[in-house]
N, C-alpha and C positions, 0 to 999 in steps of 0.2 A: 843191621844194615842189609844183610842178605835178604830179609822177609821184605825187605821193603822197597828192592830193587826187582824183587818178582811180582811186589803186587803190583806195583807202577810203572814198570818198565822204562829209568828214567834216561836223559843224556847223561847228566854228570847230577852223584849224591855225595852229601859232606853228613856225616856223623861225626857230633868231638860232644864229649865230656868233658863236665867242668865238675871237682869232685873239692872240695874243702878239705884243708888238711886235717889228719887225728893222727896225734901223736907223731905229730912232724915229717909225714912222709902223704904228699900229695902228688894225684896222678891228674893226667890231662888225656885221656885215650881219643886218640882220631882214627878217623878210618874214609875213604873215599871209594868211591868208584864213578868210573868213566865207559860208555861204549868205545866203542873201535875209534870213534872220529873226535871223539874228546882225550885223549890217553896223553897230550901235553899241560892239561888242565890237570888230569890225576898226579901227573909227577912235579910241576909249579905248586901244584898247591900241597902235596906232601911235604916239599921241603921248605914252603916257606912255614909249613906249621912247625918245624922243628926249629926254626930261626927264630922264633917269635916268641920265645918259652922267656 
């Protein structure tokens, strides 16, 4: 996500993995970023990723 907030320079980026489970233990890795004027978008949309599992 960091390579891709330097090359684009963006308002608000969403990175999430979707990873199939092996051997019973499945991840879901999110990541966000927000400039200065979106940073109630970066913490909404953090915790509705974790509500949503």
């Amino acid at each position: 996500m960091k390579d891709l907030v330097k090359l684009m320079d963006p308002k608000y980026l969403e990175v999430i993995g979707l990873f199939n489970p092996r051997g019973g233990i499945s991840i879901k890795p999110f990541a966000n970023y927000g400039d200065s004027d979106h940073q109630d978008m970066v913490r909404a949309r953090l915790i509705a990723n974790f509500h949503n599992d």
